[in-house]
DRENFI-223332 format. One record per residue (C-alpha): x, y, z; residue in one letter. Coordinates in steps of 0.2 Angstrom, whole numbers, plus 5000, padded with zeros to 4 digits. Layout:
N
XYZA/...
end
This chain:
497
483042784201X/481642764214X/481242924226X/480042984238X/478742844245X/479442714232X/481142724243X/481042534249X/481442494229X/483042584226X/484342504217X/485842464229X/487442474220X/488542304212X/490142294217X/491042164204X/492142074215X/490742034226X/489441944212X/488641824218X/489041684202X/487241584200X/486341714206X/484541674207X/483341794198X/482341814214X/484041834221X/484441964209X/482742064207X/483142074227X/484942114228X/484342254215X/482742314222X/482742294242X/481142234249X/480042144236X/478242134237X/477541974239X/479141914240X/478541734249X/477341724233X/478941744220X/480041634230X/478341514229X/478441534209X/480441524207X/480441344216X/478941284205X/480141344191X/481541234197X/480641084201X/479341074186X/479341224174X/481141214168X/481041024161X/479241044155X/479941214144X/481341114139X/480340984133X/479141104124X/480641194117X/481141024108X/479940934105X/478241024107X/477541074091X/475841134090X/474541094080X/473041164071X/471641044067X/470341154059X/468841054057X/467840924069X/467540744063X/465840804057X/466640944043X/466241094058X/467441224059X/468341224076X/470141274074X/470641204089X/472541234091X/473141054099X/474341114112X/476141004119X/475740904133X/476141014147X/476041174140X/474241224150X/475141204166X/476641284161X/475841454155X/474541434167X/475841464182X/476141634180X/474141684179X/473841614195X/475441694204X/474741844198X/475541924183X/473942004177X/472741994192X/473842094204X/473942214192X/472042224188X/471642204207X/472942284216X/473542394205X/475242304207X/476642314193X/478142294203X/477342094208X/476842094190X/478642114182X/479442024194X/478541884191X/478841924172X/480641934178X/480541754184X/479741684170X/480841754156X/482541704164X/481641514162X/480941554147X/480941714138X/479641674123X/478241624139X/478341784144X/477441854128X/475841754132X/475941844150X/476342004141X/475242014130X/473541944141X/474142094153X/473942204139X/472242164134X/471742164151X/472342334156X/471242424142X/469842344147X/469942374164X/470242564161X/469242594144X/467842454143X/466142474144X/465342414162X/464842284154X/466142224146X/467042224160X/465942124171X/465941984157X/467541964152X/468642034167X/468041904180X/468841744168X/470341844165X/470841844185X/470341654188X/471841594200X/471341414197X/472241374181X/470841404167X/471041594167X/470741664151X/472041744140X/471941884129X/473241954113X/473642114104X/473242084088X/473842264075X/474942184062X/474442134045X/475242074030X/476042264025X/476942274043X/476842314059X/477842484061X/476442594049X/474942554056X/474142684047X/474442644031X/474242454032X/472842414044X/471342354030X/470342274044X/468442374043X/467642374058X/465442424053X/464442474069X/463042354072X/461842414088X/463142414105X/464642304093X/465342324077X/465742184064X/467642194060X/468242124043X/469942084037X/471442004039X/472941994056X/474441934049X/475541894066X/474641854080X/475341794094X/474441684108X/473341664094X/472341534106X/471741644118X/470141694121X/469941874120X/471141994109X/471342194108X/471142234088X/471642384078X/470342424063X/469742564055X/467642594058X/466742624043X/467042794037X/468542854046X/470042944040X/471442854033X/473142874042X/473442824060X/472042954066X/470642834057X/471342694069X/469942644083X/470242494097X/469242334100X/469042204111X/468642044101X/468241854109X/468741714101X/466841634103X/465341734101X/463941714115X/463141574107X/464841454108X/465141484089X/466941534083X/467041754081X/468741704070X/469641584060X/471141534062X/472241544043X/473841444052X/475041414064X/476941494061X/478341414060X/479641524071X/481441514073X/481241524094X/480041584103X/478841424102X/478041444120X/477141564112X/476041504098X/475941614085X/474741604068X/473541714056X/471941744059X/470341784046X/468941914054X/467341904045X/466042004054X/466741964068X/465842024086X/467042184090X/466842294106X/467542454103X/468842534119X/468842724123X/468242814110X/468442814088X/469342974091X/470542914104X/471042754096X/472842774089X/473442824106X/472642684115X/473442544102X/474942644108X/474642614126X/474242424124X/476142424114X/476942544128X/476442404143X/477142264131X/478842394126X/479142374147X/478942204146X/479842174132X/481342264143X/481042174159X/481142004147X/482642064137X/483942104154X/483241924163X/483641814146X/485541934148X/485541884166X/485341704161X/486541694147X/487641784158X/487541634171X/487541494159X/489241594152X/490041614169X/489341424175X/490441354161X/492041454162X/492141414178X/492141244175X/493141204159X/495241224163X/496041284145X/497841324143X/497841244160X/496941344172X/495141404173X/494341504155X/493541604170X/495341634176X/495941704160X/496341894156X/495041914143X/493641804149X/493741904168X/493542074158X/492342014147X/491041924163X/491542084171X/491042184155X/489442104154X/489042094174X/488942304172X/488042284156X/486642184164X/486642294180X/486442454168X/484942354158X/484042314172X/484242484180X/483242554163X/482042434163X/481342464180X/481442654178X/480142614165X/479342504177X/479142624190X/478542764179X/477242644171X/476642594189X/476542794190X/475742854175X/474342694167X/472842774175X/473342924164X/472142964148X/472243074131X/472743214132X/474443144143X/475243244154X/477143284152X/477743134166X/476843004153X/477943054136X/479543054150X/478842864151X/478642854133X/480442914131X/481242814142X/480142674137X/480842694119X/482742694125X/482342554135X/481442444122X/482942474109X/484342454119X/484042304130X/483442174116X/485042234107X/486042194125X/485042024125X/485341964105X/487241994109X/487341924126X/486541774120X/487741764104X/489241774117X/488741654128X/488841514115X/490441574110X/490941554127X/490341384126X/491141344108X/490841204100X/489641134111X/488641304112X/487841274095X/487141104099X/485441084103X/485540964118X/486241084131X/485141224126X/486241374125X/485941414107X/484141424113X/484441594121X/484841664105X/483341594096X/482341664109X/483241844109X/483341854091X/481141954094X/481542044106X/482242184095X/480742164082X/479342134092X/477842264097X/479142394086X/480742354077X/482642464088X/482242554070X/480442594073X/480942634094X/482242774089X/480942854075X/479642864091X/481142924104X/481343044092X/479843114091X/479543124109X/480943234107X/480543324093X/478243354095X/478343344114X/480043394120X/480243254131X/482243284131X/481943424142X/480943304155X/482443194154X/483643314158X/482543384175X/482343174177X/484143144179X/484843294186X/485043234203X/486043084196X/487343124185X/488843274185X/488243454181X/489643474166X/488943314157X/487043334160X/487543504148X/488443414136X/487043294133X/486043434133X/486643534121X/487043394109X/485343334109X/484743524104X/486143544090X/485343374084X/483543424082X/484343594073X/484643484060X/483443494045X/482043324049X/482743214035X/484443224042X/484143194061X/483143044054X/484642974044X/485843014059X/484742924071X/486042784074X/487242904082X/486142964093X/484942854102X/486342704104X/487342814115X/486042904122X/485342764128X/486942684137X/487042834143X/485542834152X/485742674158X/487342714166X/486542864175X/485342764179X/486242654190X/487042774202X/485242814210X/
end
């Protein structure tokens, strides 16, 4: 739902017997949004995809196996991670089209996610490396020290294929979704630094050169509250390695981002915002990746939906098109509104994000709307994605399971989307906290008044209050039927703005 001076990006309704089958995702981003920004600059990226992208992430998906080689001929520690040949140009692409820098520069997230958009439908796990560089760069811009900014900004915004990348690195070997209780990683102030020690037990784009890190400084509360934020390079000033790398993972999908373990002892950390503000700047980093996430989970649906359709309209069974048949046309049809509901809660979240980032502690009541949303969002479109992508082999049959045609691929690259930056589990417990600490219900309601029927704007409403009468262990265990539906729901009303 897009108002006021963001009019030019207003969903236009889909009307079924008018999909357009092959549908480009530049073609869909603009059939859905209206006037694109830079539109010349996506069309620019879509082709480069077409021509050269597609085979060389095809060929990484196959055969492209990174390495780790932790020492140098002479017995030096280098842990240099051997890359797949190709693999610079092909995540280099999006940083110079601008999927961090017209963010940082132009204060541009509608470019940014469309690009995003582009680059997920191609390959879904290449979007995390994108993701998660724009989630260290964001922080810094808003709560680095001048000087920090100055020194590690400029190398982040190269356009020339050597920009830097960054990572979010919180998890550790207890789990991800109780930070508080599992982040052992000390972080001692030394002068303007701190030397961080401990351990990061899934950390993806594990090559880059700058990551945000959770750790607890020396002396701070236990719980979420004792959490603080730092910036962390991989090399410190005088070229020598800031970290070890422990090893690389071995993943079901998602190899175009390279995951692995990393050992901090005394590492060189830069501490973001305040020690006092930390937890809710982690929870800013993982908000920007949630939308991401989102935006990543509808275009991977989008092109399982188009692989599905590509082949039932070729293969004759029973002697006439699969396409043709009663069940396949409900089911494409099914999953055409599917995908037009997901896209439409992804980019609400888009637009509130481009609306609220600049905000700090203590948020005003439009950013926990965006955190809502952002939860319903998260949860329900990787769930859409993993499903989509299961159908669209069985569409395929037989031949969808075999490597070669690379439709099982789609499911190996959904199967994160529900688990990373926050399991659906962990993204209803936050939905329902928004709701419950900070009443972001109501804000919902007031958001989606102008689209939906009076009659069944109340009923949501007073279900949702009946729900939160219920005693905190019960809404809890009740969770699954309520944020499931709730959701969908959204998503449908969604669509008629």
């Amino acid at each position: 739902m897009l108002r006021g001076k963001r009019r030019e990006y207003r969903f236009t309704a889909t009307v079924h017997s008018g999909y357009n089958r092959g549908m480009t995702p530049l073609a869909y981003l603009r059939q859905q949004l209206g006037t694109l920004p830079c539109e010349d600059v996506l069309a620019a990226y879509q082709q480069w995809w077409e021509t050269t992208g597609r085979a060389l992430s095809e060929s990484i998906d196959r055969w492209g196996t990174p390495t780790l080689r932790p020492h140098n001929r002479f017995g030096q520690r280098v842990d240099e991670v051997i890359l797949p040949a190709g693999y610079p140009e092909l995540v280099q692409e999006g940083y110079k089209h601008g999927i961090v820098w017209r963010v940082v520069e132009q204060h541009d997230w509608v470019a940014s996610f469309a690009l995003g958009y582009i680059t997920a439908y191609y390959d879904a796990g290449l979007y995390c490396p994108h993701t998660v560089s724009l989630s260290t760069a964001v922080p810094l811009l808003k709560y680095g020290a001048p000087v920090l900014k100055e020194r590690y900004l400029p190398p982040m915004l190269r356009r020339d294929g050597t920009a830097w990348q960054g990572a979010t690195w919180m998890t550790e070997v207890g789990g991800g979704s109780d930070l508080g209780a599992h982040v052992q990683t000390v972080a001692l102030p030394d002068g303007d630094a701190y030397r961080l020690t401990g351990a990061k037990y899934f950390c993806s784009n594990v090559q880059a050169e700058l990551a945000v890190v959770a750790a607890r400084p020396h002396g701070a509360p236990s719980g979420v509250r004792g959490l603080a934020l730092f910036l962390v390079p991989r090399y410190r000033e005088d070229g020598s390695l800031n970290l070890t790398i422990r090893r690389l993972k071995d993943k079901i999908g998602t190899r175009a981002v390279i995951t692995g373990e990393v050992d901090l002892h005394e590492s060189i950390g830069y501490l973001l915002g305040s020690t006092e503000a930390g937890i809710y700047l982690i929870l800013e980093v993982l908000n920007i990746s949630r939308v991401a996430n989102s935006v990543g989970s509808v275009a991977l649906l989008q092109r399982a939906l188009d692989e599905a359709e590509s082949f039932a309209r070729n293969r004759i069974v029973f002697g006439k098109l699969l396409a043709e048949q009663p069940l396949m046309r409900m089911q494409l049809a099914r999953w055409r509104d599917t995908l037009q509901r997901a896209f439409a809660l992804a980019w609400e979240c888009v637009r509130l994000l481009a609306e609220v980032w600049t905000l700090t502690p203590p948020y005003s009541p439009r950013y926990h709307l965006f955190r809502l949303l952002t939860h319903l969002a998260k949860y329900w479109t990787a769930e859409q994605a993993v499903q989509a992508a299961k159908w669209c082999i069985e569409v395929h049959g037989g031949v969808g399971v075999l490597a070669e045609y690379g439709v099982e691929r789609l499911l190996r690259e959904a199967m994160v989307l529900p688990i990373w930056e926050g399991g659906s589990h962990r993204q209803m417990l936050d939905a329902l906290e928004a709701m419950q600490r900070r009443g972001a219900h109501t804000l919902l309601w007031e958001h989606l008044a102008p689209l939906t029927d009076p009659a069944e704007l109340d009923d949501w409403r007073k279900r949702v209050e009946a729900y939160l009468q219920q005693p905190p262990e019960m809404q809890e265990a009740a969770l699954e039927t309520l944020i499931p539906p709730l959701a969908a729901w959204v998503s449908q009303t969604l669509c008629r703005g």
